[in-house]
mmCIF file of the C-alpha atoms, coordinates in Angstrom:
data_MODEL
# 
_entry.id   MODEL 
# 
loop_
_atom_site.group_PDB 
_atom_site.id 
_atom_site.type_symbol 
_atom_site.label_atom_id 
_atom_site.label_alt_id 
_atom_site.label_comp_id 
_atom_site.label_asym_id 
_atom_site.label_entity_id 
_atom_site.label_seq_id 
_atom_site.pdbx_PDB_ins_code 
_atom_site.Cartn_x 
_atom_site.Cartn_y 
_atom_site.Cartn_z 
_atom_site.occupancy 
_atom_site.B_iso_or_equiv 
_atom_site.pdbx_formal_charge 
_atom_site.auth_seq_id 
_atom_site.auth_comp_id 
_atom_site.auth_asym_id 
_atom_site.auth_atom_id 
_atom_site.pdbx_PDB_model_num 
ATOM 1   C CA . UNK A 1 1   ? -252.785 90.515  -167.927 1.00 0.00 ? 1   UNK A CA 1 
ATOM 2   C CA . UNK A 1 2   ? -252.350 87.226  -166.766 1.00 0.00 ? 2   UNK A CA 1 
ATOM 3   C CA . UNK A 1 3   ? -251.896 86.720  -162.691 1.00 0.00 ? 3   UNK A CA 1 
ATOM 4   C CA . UNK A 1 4   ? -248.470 85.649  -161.603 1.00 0.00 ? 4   UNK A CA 1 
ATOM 5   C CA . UNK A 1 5   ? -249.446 84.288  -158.527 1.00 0.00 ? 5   UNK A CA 1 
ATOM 6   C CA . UNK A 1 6   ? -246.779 84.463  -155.586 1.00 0.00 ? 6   UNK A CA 1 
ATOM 7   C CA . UNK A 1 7   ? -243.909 83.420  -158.206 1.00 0.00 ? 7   UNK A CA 1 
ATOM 8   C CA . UNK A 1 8   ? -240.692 84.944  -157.490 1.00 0.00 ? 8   UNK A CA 1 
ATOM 9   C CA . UNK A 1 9   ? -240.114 87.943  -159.318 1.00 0.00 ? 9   UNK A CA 1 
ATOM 10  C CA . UNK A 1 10  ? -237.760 87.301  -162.132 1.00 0.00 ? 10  UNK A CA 1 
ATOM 11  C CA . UNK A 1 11  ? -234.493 88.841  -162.909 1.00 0.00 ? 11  UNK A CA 1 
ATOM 12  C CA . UNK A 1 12  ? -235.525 88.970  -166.379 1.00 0.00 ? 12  UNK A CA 1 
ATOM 13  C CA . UNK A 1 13  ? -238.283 91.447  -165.312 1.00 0.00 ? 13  UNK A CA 1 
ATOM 14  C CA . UNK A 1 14  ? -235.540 94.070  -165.121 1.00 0.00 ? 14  UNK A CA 1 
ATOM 15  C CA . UNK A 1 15  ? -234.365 96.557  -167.600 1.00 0.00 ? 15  UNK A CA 1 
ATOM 16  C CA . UNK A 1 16  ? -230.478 95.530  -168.853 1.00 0.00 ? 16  UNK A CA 1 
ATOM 17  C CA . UNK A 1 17  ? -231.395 91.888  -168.837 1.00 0.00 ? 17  UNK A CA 1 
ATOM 18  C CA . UNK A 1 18  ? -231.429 89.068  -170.890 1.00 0.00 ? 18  UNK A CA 1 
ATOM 19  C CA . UNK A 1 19  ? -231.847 85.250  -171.025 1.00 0.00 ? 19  UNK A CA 1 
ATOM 20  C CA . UNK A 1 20  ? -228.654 82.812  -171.869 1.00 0.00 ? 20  UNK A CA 1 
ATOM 21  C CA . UNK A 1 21  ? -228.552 81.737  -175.276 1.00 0.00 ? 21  UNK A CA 1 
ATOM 22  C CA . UNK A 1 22  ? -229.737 78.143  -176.179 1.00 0.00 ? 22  UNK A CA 1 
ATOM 23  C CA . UNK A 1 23  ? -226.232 77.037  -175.756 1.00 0.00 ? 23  UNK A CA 1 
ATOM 24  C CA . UNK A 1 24  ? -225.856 78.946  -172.218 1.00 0.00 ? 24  UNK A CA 1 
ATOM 25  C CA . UNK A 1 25  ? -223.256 81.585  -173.722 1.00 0.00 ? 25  UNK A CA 1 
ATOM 26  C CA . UNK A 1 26  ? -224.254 85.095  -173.803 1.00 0.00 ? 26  UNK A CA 1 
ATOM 27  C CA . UNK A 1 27  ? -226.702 87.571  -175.677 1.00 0.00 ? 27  UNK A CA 1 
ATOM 28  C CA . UNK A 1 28  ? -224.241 89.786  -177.926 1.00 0.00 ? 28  UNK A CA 1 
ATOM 29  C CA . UNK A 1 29  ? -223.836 92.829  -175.313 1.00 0.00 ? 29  UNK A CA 1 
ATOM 30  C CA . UNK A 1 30  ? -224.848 91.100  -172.283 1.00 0.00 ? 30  UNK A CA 1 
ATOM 31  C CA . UNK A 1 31  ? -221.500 89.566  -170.588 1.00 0.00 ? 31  UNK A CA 1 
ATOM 32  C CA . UNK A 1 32  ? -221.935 90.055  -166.896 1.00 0.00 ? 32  UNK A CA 1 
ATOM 33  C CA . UNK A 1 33  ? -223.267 86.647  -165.831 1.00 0.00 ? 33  UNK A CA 1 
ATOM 34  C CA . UNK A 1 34  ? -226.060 86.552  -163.331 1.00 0.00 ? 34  UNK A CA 1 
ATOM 35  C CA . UNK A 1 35  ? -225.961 83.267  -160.658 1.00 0.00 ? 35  UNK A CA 1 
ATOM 36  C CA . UNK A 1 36  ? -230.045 83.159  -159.239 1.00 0.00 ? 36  UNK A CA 1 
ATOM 37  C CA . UNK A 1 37  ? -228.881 80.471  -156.904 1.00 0.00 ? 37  UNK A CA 1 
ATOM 38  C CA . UNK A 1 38  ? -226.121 83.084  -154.846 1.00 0.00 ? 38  UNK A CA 1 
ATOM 39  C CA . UNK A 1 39  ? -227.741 86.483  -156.868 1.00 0.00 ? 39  UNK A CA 1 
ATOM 40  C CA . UNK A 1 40  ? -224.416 87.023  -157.180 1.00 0.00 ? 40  UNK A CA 1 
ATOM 41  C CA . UNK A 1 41  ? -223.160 88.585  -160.723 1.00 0.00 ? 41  UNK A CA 1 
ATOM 42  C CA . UNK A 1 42  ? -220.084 87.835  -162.068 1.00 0.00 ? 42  UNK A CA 1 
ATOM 43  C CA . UNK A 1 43  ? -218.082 89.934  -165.015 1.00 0.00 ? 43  UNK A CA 1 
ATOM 44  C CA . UNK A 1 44  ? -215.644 88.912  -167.303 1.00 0.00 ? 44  UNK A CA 1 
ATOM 45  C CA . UNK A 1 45  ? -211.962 88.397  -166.218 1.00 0.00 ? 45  UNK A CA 1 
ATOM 46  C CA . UNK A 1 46  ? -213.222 87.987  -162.449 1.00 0.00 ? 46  UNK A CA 1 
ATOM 47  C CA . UNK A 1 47  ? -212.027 84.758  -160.167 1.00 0.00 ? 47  UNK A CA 1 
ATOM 48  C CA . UNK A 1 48  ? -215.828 83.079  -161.363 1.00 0.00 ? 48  UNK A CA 1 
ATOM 49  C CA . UNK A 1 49  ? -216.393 84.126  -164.364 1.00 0.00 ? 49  UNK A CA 1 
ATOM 50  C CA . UNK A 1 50  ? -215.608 81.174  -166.379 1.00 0.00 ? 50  UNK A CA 1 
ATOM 51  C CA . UNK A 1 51  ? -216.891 78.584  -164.094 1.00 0.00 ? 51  UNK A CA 1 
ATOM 52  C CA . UNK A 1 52  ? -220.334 80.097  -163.291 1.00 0.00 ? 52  UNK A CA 1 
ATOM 53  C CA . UNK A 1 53  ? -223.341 79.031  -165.236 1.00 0.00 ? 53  UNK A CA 1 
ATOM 54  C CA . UNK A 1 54  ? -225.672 82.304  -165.424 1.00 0.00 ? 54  UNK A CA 1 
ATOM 55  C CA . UNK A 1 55  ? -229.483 82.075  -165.318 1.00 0.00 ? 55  UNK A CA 1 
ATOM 56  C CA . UNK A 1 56  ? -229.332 85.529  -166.502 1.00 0.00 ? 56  UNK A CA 1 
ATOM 57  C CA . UNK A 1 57  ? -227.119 87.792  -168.326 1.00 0.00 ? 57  UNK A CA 1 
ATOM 58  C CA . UNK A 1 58  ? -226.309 91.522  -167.584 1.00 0.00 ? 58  UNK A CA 1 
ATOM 59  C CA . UNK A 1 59  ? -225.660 94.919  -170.061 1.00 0.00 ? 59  UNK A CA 1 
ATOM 60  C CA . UNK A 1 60  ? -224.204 96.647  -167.207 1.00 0.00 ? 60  UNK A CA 1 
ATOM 61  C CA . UNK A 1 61  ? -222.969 95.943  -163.151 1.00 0.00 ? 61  UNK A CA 1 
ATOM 62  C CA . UNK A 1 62  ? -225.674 98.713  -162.558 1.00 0.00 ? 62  UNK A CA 1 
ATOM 63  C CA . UNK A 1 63  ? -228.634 96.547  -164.196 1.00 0.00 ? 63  UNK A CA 1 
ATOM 64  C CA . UNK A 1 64  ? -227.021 93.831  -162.091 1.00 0.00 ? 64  UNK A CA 1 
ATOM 65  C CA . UNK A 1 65  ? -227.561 95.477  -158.834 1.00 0.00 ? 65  UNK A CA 1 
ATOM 66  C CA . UNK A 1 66  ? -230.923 96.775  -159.809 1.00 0.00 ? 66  UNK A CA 1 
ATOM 67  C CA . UNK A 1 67  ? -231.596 93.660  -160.310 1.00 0.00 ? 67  UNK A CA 1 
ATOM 68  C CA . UNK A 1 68  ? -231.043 92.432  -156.805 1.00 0.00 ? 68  UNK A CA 1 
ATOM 69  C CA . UNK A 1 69  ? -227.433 91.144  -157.881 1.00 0.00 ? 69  UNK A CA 1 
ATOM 70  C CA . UNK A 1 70  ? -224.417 91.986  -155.838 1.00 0.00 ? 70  UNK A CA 1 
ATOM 71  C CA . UNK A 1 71  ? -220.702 91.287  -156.590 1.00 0.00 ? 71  UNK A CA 1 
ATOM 72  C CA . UNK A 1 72  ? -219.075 88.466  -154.995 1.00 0.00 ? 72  UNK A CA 1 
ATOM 73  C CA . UNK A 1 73  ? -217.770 89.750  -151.439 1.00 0.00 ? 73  UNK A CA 1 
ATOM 74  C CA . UNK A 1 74  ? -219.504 92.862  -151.860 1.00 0.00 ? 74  UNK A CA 1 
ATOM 75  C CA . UNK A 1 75  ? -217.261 94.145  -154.647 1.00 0.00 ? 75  UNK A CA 1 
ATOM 76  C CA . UNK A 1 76  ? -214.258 96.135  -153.879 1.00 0.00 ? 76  UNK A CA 1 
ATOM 77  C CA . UNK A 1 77  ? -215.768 99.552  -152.505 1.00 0.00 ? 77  UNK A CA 1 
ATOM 78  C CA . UNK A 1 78  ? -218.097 97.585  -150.615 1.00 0.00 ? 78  UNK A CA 1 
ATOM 79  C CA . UNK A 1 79  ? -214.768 95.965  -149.741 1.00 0.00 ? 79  UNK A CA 1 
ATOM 80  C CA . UNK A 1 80  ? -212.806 99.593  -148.936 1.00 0.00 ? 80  UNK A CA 1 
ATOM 81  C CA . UNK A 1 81  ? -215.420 100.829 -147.124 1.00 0.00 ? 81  UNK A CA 1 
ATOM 82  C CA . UNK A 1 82  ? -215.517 97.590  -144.802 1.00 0.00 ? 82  UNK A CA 1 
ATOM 83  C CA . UNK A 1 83  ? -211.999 97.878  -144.047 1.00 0.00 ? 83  UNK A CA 1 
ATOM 84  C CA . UNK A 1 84  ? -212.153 102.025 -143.174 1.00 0.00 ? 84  UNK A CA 1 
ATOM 85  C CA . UNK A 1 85  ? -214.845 101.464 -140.916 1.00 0.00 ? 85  UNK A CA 1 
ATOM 86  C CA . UNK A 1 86  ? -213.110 98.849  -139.128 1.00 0.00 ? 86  UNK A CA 1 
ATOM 87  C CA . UNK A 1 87  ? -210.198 100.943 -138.778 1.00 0.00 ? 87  UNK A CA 1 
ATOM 88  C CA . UNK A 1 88  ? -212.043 104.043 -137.494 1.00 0.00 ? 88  UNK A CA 1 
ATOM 89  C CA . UNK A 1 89  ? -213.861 101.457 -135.229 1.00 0.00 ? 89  UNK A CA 1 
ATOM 90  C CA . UNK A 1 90  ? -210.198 100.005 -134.107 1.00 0.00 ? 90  UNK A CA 1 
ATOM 91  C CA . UNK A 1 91  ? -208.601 103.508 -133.377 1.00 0.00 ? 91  UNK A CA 1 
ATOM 92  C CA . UNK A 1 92  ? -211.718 104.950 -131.348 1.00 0.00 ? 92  UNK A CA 1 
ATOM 93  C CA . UNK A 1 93  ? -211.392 101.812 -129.169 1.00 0.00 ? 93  UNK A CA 1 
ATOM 94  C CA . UNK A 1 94  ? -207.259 102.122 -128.762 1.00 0.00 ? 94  UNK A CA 1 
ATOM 95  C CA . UNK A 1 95  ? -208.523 105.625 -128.053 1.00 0.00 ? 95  UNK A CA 1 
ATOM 96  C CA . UNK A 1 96  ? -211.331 104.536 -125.441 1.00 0.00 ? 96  UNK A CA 1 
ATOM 97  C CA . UNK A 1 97  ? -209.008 102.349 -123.828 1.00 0.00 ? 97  UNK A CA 1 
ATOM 98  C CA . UNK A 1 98  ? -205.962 104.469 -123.708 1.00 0.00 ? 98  UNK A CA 1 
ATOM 99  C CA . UNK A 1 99  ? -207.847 107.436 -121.989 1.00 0.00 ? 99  UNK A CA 1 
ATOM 100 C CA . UNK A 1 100 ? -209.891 104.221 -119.821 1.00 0.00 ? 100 UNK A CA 1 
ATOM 101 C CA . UNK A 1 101 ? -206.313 103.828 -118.343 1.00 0.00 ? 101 UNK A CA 1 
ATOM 102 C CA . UNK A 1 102 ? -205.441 107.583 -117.933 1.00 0.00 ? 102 UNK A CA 1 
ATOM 103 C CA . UNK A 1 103 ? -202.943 107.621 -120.770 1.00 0.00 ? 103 UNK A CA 1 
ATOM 104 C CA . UNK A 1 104 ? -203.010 110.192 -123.483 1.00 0.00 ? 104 UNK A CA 1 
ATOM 105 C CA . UNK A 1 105 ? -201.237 110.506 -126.833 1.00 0.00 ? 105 UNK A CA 1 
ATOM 106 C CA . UNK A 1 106 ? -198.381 112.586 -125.413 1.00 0.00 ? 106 UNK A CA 1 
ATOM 107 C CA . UNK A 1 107 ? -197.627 109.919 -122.705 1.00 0.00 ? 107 UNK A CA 1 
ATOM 108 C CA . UNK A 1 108 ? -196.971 107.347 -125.337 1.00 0.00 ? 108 UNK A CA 1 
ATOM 109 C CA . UNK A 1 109 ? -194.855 109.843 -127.815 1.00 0.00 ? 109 UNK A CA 1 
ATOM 110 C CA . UNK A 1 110 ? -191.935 110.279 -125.408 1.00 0.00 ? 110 UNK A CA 1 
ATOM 111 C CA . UNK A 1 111 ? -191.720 106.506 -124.873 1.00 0.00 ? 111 UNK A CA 1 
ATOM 112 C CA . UNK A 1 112 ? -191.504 106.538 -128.947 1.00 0.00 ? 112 UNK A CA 1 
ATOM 113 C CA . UNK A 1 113 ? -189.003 109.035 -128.606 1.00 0.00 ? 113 UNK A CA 1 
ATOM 114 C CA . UNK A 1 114 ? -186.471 107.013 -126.351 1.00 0.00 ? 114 UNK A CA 1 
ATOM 115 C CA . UNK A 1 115 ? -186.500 103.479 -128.746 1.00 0.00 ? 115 UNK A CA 1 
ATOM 116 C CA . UNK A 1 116 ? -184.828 105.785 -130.707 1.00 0.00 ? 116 UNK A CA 1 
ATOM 117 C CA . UNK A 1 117 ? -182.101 106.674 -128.279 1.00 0.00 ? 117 UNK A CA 1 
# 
């Protein structure tokens, strides 16, 4: 075995991998495109695909993010679950601050009540 020293360990050391073609285009069943620079993967029909130049290639999203790779802005469920915690994080502190000023939820409903009046 030869001794690698402290280079970076490789993308292409992971399963689901493979090097670009000579020409750059992709191995025949590797389309996701991997970006080393961002480690950022990118798969057909997404807002990069077509201008990013991969260092590595991908089977599956999986290899990707066994890799190391994530999708750009976190991907959507990364994206979902972002937005639910903020909103659990928003109504606990309209909650927190409605019961900081004495108020409870059936002191705002009859105010509700009489816009409709």
């Amino acid at each position: 075995s030869t001794d690698q020293g402290s280079d970076p360990v490789s993308a292409l050391d992971f399963a689901g991998s493979a090097a670009p073609e000579a020409d750059g285009s992709a191995p025949e069943g590797f389309e996701i495109k991997g970006n080393a620079d961002s480690m950022l993967y990118h798969e057909p029909g997404t807002r990069y695909y077509n201008q990013t130049v991969a260092e590595v290639y991908f089977d599956t999203v999986e290899s990707a993010e066994a890799a190391g790779f994530a999708a750009p802005g976190g991907g959507a469920t990364a994206t979902a679950d972002a937005v639910e915690s903020a909103e659990d994080i928003e109504t606990e502190d309209n909650a927190t601050a409605s019961a900081a000023r004495g108020e409870s939820e059936a002191d705002a409903e009859p105010a509700v009540e009489e816009e409709g009046n």
